[in-house]
C-alpha positions as CSV (number, residue, x, y, z in Angstrom):
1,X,-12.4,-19.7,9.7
2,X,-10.8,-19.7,6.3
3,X,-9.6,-22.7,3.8
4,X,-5.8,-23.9,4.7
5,X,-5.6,-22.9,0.8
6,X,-6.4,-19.2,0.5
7,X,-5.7,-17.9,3.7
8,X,-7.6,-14.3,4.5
9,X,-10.5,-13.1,6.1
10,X,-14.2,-13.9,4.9
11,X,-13.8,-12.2,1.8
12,X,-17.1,-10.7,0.7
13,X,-17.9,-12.3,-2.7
14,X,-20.3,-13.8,-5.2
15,X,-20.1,-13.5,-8.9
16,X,-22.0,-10.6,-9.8
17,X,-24.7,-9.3,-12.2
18,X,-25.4,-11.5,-14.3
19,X,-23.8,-14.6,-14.4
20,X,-23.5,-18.4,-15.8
21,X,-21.9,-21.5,-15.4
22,X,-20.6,-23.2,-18.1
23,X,-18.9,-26.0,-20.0
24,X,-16.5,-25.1,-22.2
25,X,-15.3,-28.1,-23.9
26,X,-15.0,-30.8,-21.6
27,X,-14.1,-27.7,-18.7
28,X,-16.4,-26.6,-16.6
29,X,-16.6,-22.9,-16.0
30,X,-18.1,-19.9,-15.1
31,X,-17.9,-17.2,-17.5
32,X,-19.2,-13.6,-18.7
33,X,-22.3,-14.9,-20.8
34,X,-22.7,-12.1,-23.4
35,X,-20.4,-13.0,-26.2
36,X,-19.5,-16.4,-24.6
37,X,-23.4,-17.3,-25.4
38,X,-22.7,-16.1,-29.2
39,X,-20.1,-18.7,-29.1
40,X,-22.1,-21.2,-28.2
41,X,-19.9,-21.9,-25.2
42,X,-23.2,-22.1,-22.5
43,X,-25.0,-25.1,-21.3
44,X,-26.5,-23.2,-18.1
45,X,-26.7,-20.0,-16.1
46,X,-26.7,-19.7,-12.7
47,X,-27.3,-15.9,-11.0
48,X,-24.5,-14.5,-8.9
49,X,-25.2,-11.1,-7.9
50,X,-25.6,-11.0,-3.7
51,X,-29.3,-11.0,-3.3
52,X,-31.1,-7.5,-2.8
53,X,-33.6,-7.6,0.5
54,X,-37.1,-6.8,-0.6
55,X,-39.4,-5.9,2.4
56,X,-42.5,-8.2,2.3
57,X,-43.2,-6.7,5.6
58,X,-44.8,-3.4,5.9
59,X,-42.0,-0.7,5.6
60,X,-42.7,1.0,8.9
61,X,-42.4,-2.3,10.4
62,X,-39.4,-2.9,9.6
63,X,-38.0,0.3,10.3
64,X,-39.3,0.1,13.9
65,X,-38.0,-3.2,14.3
66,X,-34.3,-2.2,13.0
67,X,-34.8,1.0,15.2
68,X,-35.3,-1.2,18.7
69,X,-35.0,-4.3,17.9
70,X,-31.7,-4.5,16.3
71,X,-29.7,-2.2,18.7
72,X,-30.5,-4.3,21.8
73,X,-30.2,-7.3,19.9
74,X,-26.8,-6.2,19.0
75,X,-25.7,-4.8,22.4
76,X,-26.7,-8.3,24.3
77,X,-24.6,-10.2,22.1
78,X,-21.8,-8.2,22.3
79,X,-22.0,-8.7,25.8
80,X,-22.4,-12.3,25.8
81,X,-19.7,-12.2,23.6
82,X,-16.9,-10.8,26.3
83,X,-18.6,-13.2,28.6
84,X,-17.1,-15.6,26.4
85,X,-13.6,-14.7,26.8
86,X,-13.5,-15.6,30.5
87,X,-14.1,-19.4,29.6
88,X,-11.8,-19.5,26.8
89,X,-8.6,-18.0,28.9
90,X,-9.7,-20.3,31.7
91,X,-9.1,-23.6,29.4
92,X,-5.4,-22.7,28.1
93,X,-4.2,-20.6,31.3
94,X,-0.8,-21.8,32.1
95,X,-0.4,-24.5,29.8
96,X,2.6,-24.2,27.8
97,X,3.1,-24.5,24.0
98,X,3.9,-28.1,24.0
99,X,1.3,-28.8,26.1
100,X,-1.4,-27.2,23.5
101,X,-0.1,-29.2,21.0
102,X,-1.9,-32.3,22.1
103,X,-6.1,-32.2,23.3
104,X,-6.9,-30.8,26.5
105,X,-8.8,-33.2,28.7
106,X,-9.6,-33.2,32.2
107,X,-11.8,-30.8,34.2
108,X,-10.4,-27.4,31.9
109,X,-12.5,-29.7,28.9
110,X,-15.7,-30.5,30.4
111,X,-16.1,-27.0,32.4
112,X,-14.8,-24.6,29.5
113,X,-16.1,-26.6,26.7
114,X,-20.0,-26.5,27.6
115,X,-19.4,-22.9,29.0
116,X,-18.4,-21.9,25.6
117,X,-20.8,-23.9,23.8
118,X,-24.2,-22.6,25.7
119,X,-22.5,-18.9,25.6
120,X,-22.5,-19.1,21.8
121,X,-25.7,-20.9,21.4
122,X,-27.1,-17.6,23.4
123,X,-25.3,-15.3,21.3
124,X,-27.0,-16.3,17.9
125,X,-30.1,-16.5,19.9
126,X,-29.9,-13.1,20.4
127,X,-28.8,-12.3,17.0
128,X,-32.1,-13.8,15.8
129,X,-31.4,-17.0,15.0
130,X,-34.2,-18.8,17.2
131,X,-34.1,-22.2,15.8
132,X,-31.2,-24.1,14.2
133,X,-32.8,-27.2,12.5
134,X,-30.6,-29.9,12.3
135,X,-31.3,-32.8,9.8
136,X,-29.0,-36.2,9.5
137,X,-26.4,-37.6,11.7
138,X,-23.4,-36.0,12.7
139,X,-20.3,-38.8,12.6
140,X,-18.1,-39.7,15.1
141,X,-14.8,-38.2,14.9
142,X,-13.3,-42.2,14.1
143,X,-15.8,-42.1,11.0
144,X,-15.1,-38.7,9.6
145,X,-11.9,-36.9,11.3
146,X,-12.8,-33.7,8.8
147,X,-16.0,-32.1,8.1
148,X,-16.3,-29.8,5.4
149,X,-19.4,-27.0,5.4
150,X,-20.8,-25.5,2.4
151,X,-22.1,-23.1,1.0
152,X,-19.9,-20.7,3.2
153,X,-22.7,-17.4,2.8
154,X,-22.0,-15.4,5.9
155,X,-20.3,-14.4,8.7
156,X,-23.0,-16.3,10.8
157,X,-22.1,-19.4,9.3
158,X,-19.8,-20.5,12.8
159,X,-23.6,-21.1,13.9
160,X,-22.6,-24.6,12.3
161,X,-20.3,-25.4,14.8
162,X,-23.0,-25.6,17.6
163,X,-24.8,-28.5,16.2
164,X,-20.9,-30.0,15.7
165,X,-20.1,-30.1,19.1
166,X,-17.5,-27.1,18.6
167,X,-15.0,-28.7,15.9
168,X,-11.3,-27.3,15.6
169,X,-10.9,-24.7,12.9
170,X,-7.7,-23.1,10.5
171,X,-8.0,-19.5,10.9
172,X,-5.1,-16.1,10.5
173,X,-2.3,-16.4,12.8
174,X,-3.0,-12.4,12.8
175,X,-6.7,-12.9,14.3
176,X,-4.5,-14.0,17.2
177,X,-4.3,-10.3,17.7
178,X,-7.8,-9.7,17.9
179,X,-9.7,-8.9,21.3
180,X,-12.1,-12.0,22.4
181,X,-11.5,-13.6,19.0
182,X,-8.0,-14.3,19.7
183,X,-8.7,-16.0,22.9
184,X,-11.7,-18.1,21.5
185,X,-8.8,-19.4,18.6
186,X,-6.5,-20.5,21.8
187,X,-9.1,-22.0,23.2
188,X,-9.8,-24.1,20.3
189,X,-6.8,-25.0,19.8
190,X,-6.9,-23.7,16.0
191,X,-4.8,-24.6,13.1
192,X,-3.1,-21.7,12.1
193,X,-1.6,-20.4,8.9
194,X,0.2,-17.1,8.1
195,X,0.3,-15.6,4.3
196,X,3.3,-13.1,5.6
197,X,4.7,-16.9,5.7
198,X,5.7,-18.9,2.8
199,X,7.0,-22.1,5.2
200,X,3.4,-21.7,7.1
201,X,1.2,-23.5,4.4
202,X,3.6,-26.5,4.7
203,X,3.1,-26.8,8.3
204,X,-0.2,-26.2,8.7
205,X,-1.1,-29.4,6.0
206,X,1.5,-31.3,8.6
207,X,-0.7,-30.8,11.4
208,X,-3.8,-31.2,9.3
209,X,-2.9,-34.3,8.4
210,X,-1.3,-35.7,11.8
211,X,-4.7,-34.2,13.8
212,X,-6.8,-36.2,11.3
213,X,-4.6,-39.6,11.2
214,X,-4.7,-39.3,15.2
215,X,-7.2,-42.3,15.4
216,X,-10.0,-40.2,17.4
217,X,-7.5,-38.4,19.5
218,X,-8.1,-35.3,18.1
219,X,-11.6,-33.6,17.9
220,X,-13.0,-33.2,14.2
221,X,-11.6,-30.4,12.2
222,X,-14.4,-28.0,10.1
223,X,-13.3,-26.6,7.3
224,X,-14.9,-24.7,4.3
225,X,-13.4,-25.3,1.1
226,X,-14.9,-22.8,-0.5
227,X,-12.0,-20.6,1.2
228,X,-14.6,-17.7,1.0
229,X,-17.9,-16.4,1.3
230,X,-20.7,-16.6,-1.9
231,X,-23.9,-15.9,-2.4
232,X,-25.6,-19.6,-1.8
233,X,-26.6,-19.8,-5.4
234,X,-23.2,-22.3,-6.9
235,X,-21.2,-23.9,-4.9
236,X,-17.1,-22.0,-5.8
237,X,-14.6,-24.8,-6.4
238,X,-13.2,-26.5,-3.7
239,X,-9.7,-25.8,-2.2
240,X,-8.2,-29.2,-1.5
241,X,-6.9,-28.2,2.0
242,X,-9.3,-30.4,3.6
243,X,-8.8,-33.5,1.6
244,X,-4.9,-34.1,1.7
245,X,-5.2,-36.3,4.7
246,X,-6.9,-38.6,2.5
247,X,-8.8,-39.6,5.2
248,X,-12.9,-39.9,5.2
249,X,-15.2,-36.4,5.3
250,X,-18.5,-35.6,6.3
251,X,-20.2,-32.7,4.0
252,X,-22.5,-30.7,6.0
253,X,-25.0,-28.2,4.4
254,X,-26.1,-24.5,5.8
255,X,-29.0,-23.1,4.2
256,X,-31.1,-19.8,5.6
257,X,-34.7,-21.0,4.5
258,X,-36.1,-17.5,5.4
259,X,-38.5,-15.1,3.7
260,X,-35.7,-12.4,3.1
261,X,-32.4,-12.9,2.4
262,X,-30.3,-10.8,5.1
263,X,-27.7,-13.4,5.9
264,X,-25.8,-12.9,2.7
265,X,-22.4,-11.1,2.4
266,X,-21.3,-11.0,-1.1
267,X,-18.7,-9.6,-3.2
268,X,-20.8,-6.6,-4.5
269,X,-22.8,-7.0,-1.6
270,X,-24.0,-5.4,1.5
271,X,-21.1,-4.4,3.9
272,X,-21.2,-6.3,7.5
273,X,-23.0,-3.5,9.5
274,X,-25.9,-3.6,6.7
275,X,-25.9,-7.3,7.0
276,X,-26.1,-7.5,10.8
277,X,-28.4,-4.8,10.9
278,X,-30.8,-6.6,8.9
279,X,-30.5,-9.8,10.4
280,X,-31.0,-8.7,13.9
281,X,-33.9,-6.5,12.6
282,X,-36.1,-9.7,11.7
283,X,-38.2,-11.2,14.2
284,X,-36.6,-14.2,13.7
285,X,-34.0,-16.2,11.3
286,X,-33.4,-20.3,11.1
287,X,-30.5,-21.7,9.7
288,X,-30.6,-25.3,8.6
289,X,-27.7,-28.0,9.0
290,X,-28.0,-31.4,7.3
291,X,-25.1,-33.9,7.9
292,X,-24.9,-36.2,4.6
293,X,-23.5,-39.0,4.7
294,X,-19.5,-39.9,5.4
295,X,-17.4,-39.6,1.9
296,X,-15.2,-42.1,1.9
297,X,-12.5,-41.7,-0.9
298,X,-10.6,-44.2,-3.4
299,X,-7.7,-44.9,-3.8
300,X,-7.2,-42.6,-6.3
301,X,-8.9,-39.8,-4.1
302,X,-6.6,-40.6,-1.1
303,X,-3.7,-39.8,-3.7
304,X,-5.1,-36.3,-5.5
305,X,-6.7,-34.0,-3.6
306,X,-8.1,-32.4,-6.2
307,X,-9.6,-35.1,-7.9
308,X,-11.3,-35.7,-4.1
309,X,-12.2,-32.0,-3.6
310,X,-14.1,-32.1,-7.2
311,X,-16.1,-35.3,-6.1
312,X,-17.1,-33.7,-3.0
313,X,-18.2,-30.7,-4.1
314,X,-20.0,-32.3,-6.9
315,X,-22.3,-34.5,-4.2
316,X,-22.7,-31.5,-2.2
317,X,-24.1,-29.4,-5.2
318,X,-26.1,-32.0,-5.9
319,X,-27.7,-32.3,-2.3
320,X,-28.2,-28.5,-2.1
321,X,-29.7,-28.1,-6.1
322,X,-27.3,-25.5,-7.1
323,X,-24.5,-25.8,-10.0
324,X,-21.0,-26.5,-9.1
325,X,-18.2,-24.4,-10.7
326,X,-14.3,-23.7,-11.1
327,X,-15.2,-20.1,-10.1
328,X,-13.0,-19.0,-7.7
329,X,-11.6,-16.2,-5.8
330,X,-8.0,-15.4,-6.2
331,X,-6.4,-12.2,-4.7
332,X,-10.2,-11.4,-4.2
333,X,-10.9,-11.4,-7.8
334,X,-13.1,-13.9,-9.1
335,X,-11.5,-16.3,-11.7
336,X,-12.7,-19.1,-14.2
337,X,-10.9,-21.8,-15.1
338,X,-10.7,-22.1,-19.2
339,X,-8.8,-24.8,-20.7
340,X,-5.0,-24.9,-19.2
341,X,-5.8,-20.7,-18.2
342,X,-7.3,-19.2,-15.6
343,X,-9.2,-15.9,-16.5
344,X,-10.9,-13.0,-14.5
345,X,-14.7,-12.9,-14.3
346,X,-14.9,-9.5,-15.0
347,X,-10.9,-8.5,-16.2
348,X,-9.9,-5.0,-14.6
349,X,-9.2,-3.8,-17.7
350,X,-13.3,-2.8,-18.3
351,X,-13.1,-1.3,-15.4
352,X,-10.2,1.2,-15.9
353,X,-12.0,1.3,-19.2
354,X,-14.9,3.1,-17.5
355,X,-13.2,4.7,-15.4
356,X,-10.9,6.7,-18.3
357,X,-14.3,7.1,-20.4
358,X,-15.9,8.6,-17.7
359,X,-13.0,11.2,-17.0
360,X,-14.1,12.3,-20.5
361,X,-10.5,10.7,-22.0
362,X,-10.0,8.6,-24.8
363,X,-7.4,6.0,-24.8
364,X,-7.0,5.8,-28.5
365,X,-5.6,9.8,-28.1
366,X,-2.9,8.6,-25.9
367,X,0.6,8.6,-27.4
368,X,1.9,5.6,-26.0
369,X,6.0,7.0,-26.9
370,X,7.3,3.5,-25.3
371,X,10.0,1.6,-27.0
372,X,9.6,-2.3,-27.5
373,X,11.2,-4.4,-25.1
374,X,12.2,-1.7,-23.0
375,X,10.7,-1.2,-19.8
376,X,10.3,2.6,-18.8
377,X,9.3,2.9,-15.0
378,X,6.7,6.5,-14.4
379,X,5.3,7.8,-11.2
380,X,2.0,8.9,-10.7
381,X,2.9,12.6,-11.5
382,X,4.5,11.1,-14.7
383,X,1.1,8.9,-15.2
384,X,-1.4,11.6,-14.8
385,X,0.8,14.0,-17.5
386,X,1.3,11.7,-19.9
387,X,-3.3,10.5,-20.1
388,X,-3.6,14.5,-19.5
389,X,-5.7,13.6,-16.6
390,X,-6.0,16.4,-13.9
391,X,-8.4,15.2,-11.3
392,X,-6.2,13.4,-8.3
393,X,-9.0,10.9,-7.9
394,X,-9.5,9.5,-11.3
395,X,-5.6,9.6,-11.4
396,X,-5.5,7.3,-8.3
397,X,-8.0,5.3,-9.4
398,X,-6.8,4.1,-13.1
399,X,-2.9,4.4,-11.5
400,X,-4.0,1.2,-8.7
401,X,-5.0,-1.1,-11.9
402,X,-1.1,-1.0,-13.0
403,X,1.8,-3.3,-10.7
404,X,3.7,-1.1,-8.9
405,X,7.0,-1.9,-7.8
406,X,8.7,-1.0,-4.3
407,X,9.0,2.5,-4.9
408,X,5.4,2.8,-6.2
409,X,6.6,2.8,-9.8
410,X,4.9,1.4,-12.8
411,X,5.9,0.1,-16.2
412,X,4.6,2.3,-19.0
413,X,4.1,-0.9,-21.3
414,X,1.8,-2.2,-19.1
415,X,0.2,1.4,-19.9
416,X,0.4,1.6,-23.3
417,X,-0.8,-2.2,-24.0
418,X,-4.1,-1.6,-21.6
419,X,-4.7,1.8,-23.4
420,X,-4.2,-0.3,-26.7
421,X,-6.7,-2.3,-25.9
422,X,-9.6,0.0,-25.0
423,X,-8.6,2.1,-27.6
424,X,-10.6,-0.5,-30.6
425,X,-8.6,0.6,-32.7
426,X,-6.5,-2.6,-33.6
427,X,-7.5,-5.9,-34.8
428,X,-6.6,-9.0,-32.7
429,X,-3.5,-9.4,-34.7
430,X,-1.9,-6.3,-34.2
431,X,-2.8,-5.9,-30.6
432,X,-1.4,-9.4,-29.8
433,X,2.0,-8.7,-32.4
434,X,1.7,-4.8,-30.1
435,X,2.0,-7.3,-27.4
436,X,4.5,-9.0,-28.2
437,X,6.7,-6.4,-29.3
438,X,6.4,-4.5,-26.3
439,X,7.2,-7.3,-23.8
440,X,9.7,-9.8,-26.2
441,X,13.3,-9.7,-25.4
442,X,16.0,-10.7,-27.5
443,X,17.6,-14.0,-25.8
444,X,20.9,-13.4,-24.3
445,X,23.3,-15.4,-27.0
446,X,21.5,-14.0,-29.3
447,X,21.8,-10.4,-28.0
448,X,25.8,-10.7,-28.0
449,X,26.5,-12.9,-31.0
450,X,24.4,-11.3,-33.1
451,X,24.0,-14.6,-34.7
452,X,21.5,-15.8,-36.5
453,X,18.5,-17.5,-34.2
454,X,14.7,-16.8,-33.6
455,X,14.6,-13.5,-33.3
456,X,13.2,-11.9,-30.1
457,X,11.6,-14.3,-27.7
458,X,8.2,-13.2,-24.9
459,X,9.6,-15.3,-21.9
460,X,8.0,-15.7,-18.5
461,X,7.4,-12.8,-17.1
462,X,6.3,-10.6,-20.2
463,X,4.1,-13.2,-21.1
464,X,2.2,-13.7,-17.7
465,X,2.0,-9.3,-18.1
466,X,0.3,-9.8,-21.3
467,X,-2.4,-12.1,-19.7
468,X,-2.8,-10.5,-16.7
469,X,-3.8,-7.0,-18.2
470,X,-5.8,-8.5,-20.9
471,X,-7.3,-11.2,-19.4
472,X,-7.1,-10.5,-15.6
473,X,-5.3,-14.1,-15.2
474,X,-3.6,-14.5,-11.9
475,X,0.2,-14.2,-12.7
476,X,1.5,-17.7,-11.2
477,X,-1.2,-19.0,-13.7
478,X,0.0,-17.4,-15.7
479,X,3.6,-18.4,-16.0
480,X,2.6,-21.9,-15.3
481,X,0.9,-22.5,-18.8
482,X,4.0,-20.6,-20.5
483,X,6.2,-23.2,-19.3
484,X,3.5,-25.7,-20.2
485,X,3.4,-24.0,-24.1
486,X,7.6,-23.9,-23.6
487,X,7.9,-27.7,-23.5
488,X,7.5,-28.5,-27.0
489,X,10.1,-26.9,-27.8
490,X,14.0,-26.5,-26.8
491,X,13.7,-22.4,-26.1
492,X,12.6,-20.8,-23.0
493,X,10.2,-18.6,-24.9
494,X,7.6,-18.0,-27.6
495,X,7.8,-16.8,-30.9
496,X,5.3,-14.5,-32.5
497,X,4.4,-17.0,-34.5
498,X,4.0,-19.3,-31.4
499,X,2.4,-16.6,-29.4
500,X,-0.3,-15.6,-31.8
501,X,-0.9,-19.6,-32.5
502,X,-2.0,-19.2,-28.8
503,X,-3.7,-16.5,-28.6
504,X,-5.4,-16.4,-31.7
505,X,-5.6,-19.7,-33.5
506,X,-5.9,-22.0,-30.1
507,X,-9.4,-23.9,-30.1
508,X,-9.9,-22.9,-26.3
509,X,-7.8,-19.8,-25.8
510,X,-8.4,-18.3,-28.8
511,X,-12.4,-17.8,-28.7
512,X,-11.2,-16.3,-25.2
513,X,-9.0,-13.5,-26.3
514,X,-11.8,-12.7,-29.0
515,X,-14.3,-12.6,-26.5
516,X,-12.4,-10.8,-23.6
517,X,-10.8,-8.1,-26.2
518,X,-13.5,-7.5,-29.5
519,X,-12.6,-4.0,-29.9
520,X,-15.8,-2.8,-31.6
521,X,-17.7,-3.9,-27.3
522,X,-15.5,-1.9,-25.4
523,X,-17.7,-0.3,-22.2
524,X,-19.1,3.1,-23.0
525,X,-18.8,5.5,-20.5
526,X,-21.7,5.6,-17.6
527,X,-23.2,7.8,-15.6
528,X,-23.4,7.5,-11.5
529,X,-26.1,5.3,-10.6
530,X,-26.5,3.8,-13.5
531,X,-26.2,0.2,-14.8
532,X,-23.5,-0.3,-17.4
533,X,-22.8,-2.9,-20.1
534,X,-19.1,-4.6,-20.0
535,X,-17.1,-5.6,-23.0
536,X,-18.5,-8.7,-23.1
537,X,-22.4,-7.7,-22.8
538,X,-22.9,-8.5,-19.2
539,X,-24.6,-6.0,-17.6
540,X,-22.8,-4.5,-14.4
541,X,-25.2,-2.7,-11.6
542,X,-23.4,0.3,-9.7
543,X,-21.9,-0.6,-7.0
544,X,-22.9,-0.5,-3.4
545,X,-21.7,1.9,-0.7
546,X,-19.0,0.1,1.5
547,X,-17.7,-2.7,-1.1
């Protein structure tokens, strides 16, 4: 079950090492602390790694209990799980497509509905999860037509729609495809949306909205707006997928109040056999649901979704005592929200950094040979000669960071401006005018007049390059705040003048570039198994086996 706004499975996330929230301004965000602390940019931290189990149980305990216990646990619920799918084809066998689209009734609802739900309540029970304490009252579907869970942890969290009386979810038109899973979606009648789809998003908040305007027709749809899994210790901003019906929610709260944390699954966490291994090696797990009270929006809620996601997930940070942020996850990279931008947590560009350093090659050795303006497409082969790198892992490896086109070609600029930039060799200036020169074009009148004008011009696309290698800023972002910047003035693109304004002099923007690119904090290289410090000062733990 995944937010109507960022489609995709359960990514594993949460923000890392060591991490913060912050306010920046009057913008909230969460942000790399080290440098961003010199700046005085913090107000207060908030961890984000995924939790690491400590045993307070005797070792030899717990081994024997993930030795028997956990298998059998494991085997029964699988079990119970294909007992499942009998029930869920019963309730949508030979009903046609127009007949799903309104709620089943009749004996197919009462029969395959509490088959369903005391199947599932069985196969958590045999997971481990004994006891599911439930705290509040749930609303009737007239009071709140959408109930919105947070925070979204686990893959166990679908525990929640037990003590909901087995809500409608949005989920992957692909899971369709999946054994068991696919059938339990039919049978719940499940909102789907496709990313291979740009016309699916559109429908999908169409049936959002008529499902939750049907006047207690429809059973209550769950959502969670986080849109992806954390680590329980910030609520992620809110996608507003849930909240364009304008219509009344009710938040609901899942918590794991147990001695060891085995429920997580984080980015940079335990995989999902380690989780589930763990789980179902405890004696016995509890999950806790509290039902707060209906939130019914203004009229200015009703009309920005946004606005009404923010407000939400302010109360239910406030109800769980946990920060809420403009963290969130986009193409499964976590980004922060800094003035008009939005920036990577941790920018891939420290990581090819390590990953160069630790092949024993210096960027700043590099000759770049690429012309300004002109893009220059290389293979792989090409990449490897020209960085003199020989091993075919750690050319594979530092290759991926770059965009590749459809015939798995990338653009040596984007080469020669990341190796510019781990070099430390440049001040801010020049690497921004480097920049520039590699990614402005000359405007098109200009180009064929030869008359006199503003010179070469970064438009669009060079300029959402630029922030997307330095910055690790999602490209529709991107392009977004250069048409923003554009507005002021008649031209479709920025001057170097303009563009180093930005990125240098901006009250916001410019502490960022500083803090993201200082050459003098570029990563040193680290050994396996070691912890290493990032550009900024953070403090990155190696990662796990199975990220």
């Amino acid at each position: 079950m995944e937010e109507l706004a960022g489609p995709g499975a359960c990514t594993p996330c949460a923000l890392s090492a060591t991490p913060l929230c912050t306010t920046l301004s009057s913008t909230r965000i969460a942000a790399p602390h080290g440098r961003l602390l010199e700046l005085g940019l913090f107000t207060c931290t908030f961890p984000r790694a995924a939790p690491e189990v400590t045993l307070a149980t005797p070792a030899c305990g717990f081994c024997l209990l993930g030795a028997l216990l956990a298998p059998i646990r494991v085997l029964l619920a699988f079990i119970v799980l294909f007992l499942l799918w009998p029930f869920a084809w019963l309730q949508v066998a030979g009903l046609t497509e127009e007949q799903l689209q309104e709620p089943i009734t009749g004996w197919r609802k009462t029969v395959c509905h509490h088959g369903v739900l005391g199947l599932s309540r069985l196969l958590f029970f045999l997971l481990g999860f004994l006891r599911i304490r439930v705290r509040g009252q749930r609303a009737s579907r007239l009071q709140a037509p959408v109930l919105v869970a947070a925070p979204h942890s686990t893959f166990f969290d679908p525990i929640v729609l037990l003590p909901c009386d087995l809500p409608k979810v949005v989920s992957r038109a692909e899971n369709l495809s999946v054994p068991v899973i696919g059938a339990l979606l039919r049978f719940n009648q499940a909102i789907l949306v496709s990313r291979h789809d740009p016309a699916s998003r559109r429908r999908v908040v169409e049936e959002v909205r008529r499902r939750a305007t049907s006047g207690g027709k429809w059973p209550q749809v769950l959502f969670f707006p986080e849109g992806t899994c954390s680590n329980k210790k910030a609520l992620l901003k809110f996608k507003p997928g849930a909240f364009i019906a304008g219509v009344p929610v009710q938040p609901v709260l899942i918590r794991y109040p147990n001695s060891l944390d085995t429920t997580s699954w984080a980015w940079r966490g335990p995989g999902v056999l380690k989780v589930l291994w763990l789980t179902a090696s405890q004696p016995c797990s509890i999950v806790d649901v509290e039902f707060l009270p209906v939130y019914r929006p203004s009229p200015e809620e009703s009309r920005d979704p946004t606005l009404y996601a923010n407000n939400v997930q302010r109360v239910m940070a406030q109800a769980l005592g946990i920060p809420a942020t403009e963290c969130e996850f986009v193409e499964s990279l976590p980004v922060i929200v800094v003035g008009r931008l939005k920036v990577a947590l941790e920018p891939q560009l420290w990581e090819l950094g390590r990953v160069l350093r630790k092949a024993g090659l210096s960027p700043g050795c590099v000759d770049a040979g690429t012309e300004p303006g002109q893009s220059r497409r290389i293979s792989q082969e090409e990449f490897a000669k020209q960085l003199q790198l020989s091993d075919s892992q750690t050319v594979a490896g530092a290759f991926s960071y770059f965009q590749q086109d459809a015939d798995g070609l990338v653009d040596f600029r984007d080469v020669a401006l990341a190796l510019a930039a781990l070099s430390g060799g440049r001040s801010l200036e020049e690497l921004t005018r480097l920049a520039f020169e590699l990614f402005a074009e000359e405007p098109e009148e200009q180009a064929e007049e030869q008359a006199k004008g503003p010179g070469r011009l970064l438009y669009k696309d060079g300029f959402s390059t630029i922030l997307h290698l330095l910055l690790g800023s999602p490209r529709p972002a991107a392009r977004t705040l250069h048409a923003e910047l554009c507005q002021a003035g008649a031209r479709q693109g920025l001057s170097l003048c303009e563009f180093q304004d930005f990125s240098l002099h901006h009250p916001l923007h410019g502490k960022l570039f500083s803090t993201y690119l200082r050459p003098s904090q570029t990563p040193p290289a680290s050994s396996p198994g070691s912890t290493t410090t990032l550009a900024n000062g953070t403090v990155q733990a190696p990662k796990q086996k199975g990220d």
